[in-house]
TORZANU-418464 format. One record per residue (C-alpha): x negated, y negated, z. Coordinates in pm, whole numbers. Layout:
TORZANU-418464
       xx       yy       zz
        X        Y        Z
...
END
This chain:
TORZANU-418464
       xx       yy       zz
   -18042   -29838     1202
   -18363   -29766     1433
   -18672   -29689     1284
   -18737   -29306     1331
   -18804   -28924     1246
   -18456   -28811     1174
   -18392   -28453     1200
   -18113   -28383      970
   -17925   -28046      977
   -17854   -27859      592
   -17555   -27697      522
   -17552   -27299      627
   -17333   -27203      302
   -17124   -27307       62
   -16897   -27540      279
   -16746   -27905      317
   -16983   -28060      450
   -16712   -28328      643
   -16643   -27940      797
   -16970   -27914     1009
   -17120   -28321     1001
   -17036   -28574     1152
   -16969   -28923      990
   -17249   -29022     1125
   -17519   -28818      933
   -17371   -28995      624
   -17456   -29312      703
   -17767   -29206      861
   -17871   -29053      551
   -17801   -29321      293
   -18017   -29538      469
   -18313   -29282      421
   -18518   -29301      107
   -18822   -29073      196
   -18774   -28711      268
   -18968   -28400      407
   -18824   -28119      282
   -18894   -27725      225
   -18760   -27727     -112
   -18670   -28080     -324
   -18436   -27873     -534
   -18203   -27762     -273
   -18254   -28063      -65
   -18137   -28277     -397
   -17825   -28061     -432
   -17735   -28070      -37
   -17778   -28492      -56
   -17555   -28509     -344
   -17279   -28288     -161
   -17335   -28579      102
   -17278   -28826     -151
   -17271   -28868     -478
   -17322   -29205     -498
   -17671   -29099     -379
   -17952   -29175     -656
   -18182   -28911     -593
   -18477   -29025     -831
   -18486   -29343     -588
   -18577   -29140     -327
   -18937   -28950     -242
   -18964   -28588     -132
   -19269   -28435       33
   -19333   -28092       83
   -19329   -27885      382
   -19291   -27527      206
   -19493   -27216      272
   -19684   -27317      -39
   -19789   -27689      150
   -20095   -27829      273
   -20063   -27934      645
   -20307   -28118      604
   -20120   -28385      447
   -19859   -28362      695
   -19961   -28669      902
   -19960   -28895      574
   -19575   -28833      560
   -19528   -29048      814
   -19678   -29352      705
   -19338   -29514      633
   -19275   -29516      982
   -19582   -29699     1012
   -19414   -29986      767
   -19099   -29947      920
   -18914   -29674      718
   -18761   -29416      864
   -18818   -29070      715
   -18579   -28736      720
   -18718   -28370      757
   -18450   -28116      606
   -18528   -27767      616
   -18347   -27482      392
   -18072   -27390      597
   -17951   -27523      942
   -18124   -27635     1187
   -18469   -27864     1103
   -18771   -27737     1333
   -18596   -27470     1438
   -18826   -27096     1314
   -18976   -27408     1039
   -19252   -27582      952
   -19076   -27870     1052
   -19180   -27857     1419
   -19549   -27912     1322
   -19432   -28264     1157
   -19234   -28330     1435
   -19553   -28252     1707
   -19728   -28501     1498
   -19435   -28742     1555
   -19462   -28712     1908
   -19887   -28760     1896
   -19827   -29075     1737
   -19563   -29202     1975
   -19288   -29232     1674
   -18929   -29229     1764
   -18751   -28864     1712
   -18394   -28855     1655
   -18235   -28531     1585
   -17859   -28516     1432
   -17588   -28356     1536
   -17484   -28005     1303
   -17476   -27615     1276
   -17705   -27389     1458
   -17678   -27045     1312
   -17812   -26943     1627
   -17637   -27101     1865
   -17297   -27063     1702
   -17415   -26690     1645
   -17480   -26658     2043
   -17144   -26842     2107
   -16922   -26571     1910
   -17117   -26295     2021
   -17005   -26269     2400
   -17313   -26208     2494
   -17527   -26426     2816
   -17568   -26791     2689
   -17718   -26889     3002
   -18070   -26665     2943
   -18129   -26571     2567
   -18477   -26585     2405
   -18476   -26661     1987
   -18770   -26362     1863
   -18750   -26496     1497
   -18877   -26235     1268
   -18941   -25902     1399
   -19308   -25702     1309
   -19272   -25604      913
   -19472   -25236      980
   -19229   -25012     1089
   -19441   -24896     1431
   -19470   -25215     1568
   -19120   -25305     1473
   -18967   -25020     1697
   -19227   -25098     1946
   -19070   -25489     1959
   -18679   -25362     1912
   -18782   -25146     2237
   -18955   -25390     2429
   -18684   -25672     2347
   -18408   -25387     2427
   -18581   -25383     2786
   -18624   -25719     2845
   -18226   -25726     2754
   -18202   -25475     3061
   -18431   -25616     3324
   -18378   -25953     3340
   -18032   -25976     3175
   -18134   -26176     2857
   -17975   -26200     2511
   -18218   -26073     2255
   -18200   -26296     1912
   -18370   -26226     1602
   -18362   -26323     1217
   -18454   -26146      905
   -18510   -26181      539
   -18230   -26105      398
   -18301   -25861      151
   -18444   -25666      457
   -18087   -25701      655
   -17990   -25318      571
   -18321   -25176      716
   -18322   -25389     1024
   -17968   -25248     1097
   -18123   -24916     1040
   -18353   -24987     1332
   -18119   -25126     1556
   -17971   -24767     1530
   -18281   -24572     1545
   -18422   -24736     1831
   -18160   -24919     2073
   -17988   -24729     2349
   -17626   -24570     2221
   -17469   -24851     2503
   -17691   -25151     2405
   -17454   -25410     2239
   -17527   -25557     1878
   -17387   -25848     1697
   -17401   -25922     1385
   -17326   -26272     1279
   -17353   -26312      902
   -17229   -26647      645
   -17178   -26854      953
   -16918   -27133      882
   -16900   -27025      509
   -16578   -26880      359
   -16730   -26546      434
   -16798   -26556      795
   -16840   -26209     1001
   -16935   -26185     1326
   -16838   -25889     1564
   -16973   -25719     1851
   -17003   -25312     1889
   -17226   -25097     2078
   -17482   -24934     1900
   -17293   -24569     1924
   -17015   -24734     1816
   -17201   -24924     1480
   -17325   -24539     1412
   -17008   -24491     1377
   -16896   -24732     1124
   -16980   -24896      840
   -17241   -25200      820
   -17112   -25534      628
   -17278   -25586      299
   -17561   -25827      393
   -17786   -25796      109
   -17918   -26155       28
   -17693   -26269      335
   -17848   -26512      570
   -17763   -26307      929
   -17814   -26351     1293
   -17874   -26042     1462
   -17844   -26063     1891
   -17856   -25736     2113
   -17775   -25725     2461
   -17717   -25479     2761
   -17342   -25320     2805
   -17084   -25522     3020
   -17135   -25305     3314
   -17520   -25273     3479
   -17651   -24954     3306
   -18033   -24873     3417
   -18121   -24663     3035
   -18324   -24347     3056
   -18702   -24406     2927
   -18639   -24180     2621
   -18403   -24300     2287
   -18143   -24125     2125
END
């Protein structure tokens, strides 16, 4: 196996996980003994859904969490240095994707180290994919404004960009927040501007549909309480220049 920064992909939900990796990642992984992960916890229980042949307390774990200090970030990577590879695995998904991931990986790249990301889900990509909305421009916002001016003010903006230069608009939440941002989506998008919401992606409790925002006003939201969601708007099918003001 060459030497390198592998960039392994976590499970999205409670599924098989010979349902979204490839054989591949398997053997990758058993040959990795030193991890950086966002949480050693979840990142024990995801390797032992790998394998359970797996002994975990062989391996090391170093934190990348909210609660790290980048600082030590570069010293992760001294097994490379001695001609270990290392793994980054974030929480959910994608590694280095809206994580702190990326900054390990940017020091990767400084020190000329070989970066090898896996193949597996993309909540965002697989949320664009069943959306029907344009896959050829799009633009990933991550986490909209928490105060609830400068929130609108972004849904707006983002709504127009949609408009202008025909763009899929994607954004993610914290979940316990999912009701409220669905609340803004109707309180601040044009009645024709398109909304998706793609929620438990590849679990057992997948949803993912596409209405128009008059048309969500109309109907009932999923329960997405504690529900990690991908939320995409987008301008209707037919070219529609919107009036300044909102409904």
């Amino acid at each position: 196996m060459e030497t390198a920064l592998y960039l392994i992909h976590s499970s999205l939900g409670e599924t098989t996980p010979s349902q979204v990796f490839p054989a591949f990642n398997h053997d990758i992984i058993l040959q990795i003994h030193h991890f950086i992960v966002e949480e050693e916890r979840t990142t024990r229980r995801f390797l032992k859904t790998i394998d359970q042949s797996i002994d975990i307390d062989q391996l090391s774990f170093y934190p990348m969490g909210k609660h790290a200090d980048a600082a030590l970030f570069q010293n992760y990577l001294k097994p490379l240095e001695q001609g270990q590879s290392v793994g980054i695995i974030s929480e959910a998904g994608c590694p280095a994707i809206a994580d702190p991931g990326a900054d390990i990986v940017a020091i990767a790249q400084q020190k000329g180290f070989r970066v090898i990301p896996l193949v597996g889900p993309s909540s965002i990509l697989m949320a664009l994919m069943g959306s029907g909305f344009n896959g050829q421009s799009f633009a990933f916002n991550g986490y909209l404004p928490i105060a609830e001016n400068q929130r609108a003010a972004t849904i707006k903006k983002l709504e127009a960009r949609s408009y202008s230069e025909n763009q899929t608009q994607i954004f993610i939440e914290t979940p316990y927040r999912n009701a409220q941002i669905c609340k803004d989506f109707l309180n601040n998008c044009h009645p024709q501007t398109r909304l998706c919401i793609a929620a438990d992606i590849t679990s057992p409790n997948e949803f993912i549909r596409t209405q128009t925002i008059k048309e969500w006003s109309k109907t009932s939201f999923p329960e997405l309480h504690k529900t990690p969601t991908i939320f995409l708007i987008y301008r209707p099918d037919k070219e529609v220049h919107p009036i300044n003001s909102h409904k």
